[in-house]
N, C-alpha and C positions, 0 to 999 in steps of 0.2 A: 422341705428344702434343707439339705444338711450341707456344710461347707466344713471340710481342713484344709488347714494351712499346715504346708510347711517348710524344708528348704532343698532348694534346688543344689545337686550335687555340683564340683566344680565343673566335672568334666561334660555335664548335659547345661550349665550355664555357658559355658565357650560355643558348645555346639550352635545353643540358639541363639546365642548372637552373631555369629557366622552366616547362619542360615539370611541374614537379611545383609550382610555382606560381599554375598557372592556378585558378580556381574548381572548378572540378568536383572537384578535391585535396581530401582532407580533409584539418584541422588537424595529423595525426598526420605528414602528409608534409612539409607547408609551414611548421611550425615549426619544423623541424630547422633549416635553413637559419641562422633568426636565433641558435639555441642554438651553434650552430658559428661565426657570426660577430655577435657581440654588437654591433660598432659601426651594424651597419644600422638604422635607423630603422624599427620597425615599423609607426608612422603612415602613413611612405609604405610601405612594402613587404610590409607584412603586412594592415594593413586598409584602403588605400585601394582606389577602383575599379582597377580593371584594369589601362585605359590608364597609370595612375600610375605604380602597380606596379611595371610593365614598365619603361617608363622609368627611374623612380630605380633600381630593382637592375639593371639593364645597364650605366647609367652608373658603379654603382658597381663592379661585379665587374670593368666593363674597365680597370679605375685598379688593381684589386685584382690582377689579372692581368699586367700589365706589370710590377708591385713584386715578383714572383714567380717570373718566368718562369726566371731562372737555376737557382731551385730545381725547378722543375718539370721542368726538363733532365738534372739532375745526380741526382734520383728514378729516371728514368726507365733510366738507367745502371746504376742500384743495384739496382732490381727485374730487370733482365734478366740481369747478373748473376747475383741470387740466385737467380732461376729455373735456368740452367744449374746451381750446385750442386746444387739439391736436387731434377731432374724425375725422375734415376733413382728415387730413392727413393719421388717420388709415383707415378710410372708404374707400380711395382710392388705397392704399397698398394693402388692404384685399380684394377691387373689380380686381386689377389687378393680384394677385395671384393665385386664387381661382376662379376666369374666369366669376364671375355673379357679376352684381351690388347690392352691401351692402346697397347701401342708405338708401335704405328702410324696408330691415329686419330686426328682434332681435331688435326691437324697446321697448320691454320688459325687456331687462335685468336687474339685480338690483347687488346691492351689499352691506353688512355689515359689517362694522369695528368693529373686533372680538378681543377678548387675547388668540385666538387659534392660534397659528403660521401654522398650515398643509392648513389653507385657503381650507375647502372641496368645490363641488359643488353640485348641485343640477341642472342635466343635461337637466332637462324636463320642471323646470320650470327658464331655465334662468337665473339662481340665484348663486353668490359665495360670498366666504369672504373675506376678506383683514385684513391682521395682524397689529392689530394698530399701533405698531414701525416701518413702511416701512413709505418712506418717498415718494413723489409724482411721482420719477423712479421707485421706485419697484412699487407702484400700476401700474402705468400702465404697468411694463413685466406681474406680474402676470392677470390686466383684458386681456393683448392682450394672453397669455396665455389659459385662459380659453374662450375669444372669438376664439382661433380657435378650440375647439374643439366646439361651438356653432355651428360655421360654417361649420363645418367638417359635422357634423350631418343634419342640414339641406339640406343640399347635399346629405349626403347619403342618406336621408328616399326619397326623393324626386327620387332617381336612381333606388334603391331596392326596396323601400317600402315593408320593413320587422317589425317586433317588435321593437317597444323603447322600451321594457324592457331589448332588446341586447346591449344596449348603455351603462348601469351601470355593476359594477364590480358581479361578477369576468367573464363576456361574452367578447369571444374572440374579440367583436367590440368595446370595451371598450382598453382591452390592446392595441390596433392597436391602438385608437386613442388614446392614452396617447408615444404610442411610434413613431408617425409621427409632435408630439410635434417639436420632434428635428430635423426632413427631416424639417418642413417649418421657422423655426427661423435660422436654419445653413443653408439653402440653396435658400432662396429666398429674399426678399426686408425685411419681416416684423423682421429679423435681427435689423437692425437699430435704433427699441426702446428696445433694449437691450444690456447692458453694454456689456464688452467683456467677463468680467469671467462667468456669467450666460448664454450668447450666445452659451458658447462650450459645456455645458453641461446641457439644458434647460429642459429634461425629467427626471425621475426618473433614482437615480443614479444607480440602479441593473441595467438598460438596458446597460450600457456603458461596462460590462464585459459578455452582455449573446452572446452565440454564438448557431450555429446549423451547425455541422458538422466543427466543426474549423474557421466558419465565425461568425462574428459580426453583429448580427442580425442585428442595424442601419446603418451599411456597406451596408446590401444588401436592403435594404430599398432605400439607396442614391443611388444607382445603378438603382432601378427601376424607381426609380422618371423623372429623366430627358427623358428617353426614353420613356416615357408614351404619348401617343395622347394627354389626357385628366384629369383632375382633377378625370372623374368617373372609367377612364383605368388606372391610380395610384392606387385608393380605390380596382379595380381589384385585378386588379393583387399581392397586396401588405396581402389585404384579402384574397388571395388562396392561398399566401406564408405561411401565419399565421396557418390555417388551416389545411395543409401540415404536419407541424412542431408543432402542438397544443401542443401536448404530452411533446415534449421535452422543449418549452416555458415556461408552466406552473410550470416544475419543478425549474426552475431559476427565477422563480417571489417571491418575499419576500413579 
């Protein structure tokens, strides 16, 4: 498992903060933005048309981006650092969890220090973001974060061997692996690089109130977990709960 850091350009940092600005975004996405940066005008940036939108937060983030960019340098330095201290330790976490040896996989991953705070990924090619204000703890919850769904996936194609294109949103393999997020942070070792407040609730926070049939969908997830054989009778059985229940999940996803 190899990981670089480093900084995202201005003009691909506007882009992907856009990208969850557009219309089709619900408010849960497109609010962030103002709540992390209070000075933005929501008249123009949150409720005008489009065109507007786009305009005034471009102009602003590139003003925002140039007042920064030393620090988004000197981030990027600290995270790759810390990465070197601590991958032994995660490599061996994540080999003993997950039941294959790490050493040598996802020897690709990358990462860029963004002024997007939602940090997206990029499932296929190994790639996420890091929000420039995290300090050397939060880089590493959000890369081990997005390394287990790296991992998650390399597992799964290798079990199933179905479509990566099932692995990004809105494909039921995708919400599974955003909601087993919290089965491996709350219920195994790799816990331990994560403070206690982001520990108890490390997936998206609509999962923490969806239910099916009066149950808590990560309830019944925690239930399958332990009694599973195996890492790919987890992914099982946990994927034909989902499947099951598709209908009624998708209407509680925000």
């Amino acid at each position: 498992m190899k990981l670089d850091v480093d900084v995202m350009s201005c003009e691909d940092t506007i882009n992907s903060i856009l990208h969850f600005q557009t219309d089709d975004n619900s408010l849960y996405w497109r609010e962030t933005l103002f709540q992390v940066y209070p000075f933005l005008d929501k008249d123009k940036g949150l409720d005008a048309d489009w065109c507007i939108r786009r305009e005034y937060l471009s102009e602003q983030l590139a003003v925002l981006y140039v007042q920064v960019e030393n620090e988004l340098k000197a981030k990027a330095d600290m995270f790759n650092q810390y990465w070197l201290e601590r991958k032994n330790e995660v490599v061996k976490v994540f080999s003993d969890v997950f039941q294959i040896d790490c050493t040598n996989i996802l020897d690709d991953m990358s990462a860029k220090i963004s002024l997007n705070p939602i940090c997206p990924r990029d499932i296929h090619l190994h790639f996420f973001t890091i929000f420039y204000r995290y300090g050397k703890e939060q880089f590493l919850m959000t890369a081990i974060h997005e390394m287990i769904h790296f991992v998650w996936f390399y597992i799964w194609h290798k079990h199933f061997k179905d479509s990566v294109s099932n692995y990004d949103a809105p494909h039921i393999e995708w919400l599974l692996s955003e909601m087993v997020i919290d089965t491996f942070v709350r219920h195994t070792d790799i816990r331990k690089f994560f403070d206690n407040s982001r520990a108890e609730r490390p997936a998206y926070r609509y999962f923490y109130d969806m239910k099916i049939n009066g149950e808590l969908v990560l309830a019944r997830l925690e239930k399958i977990y332990p009694k599973s054989a195996s890492i790919t009778d987890f992914m099982e059985k946990a994927i034909q709960y989902c499947r099951e229940n598709e209908v009624c999940i998708r209407k509680q996803v925000l």
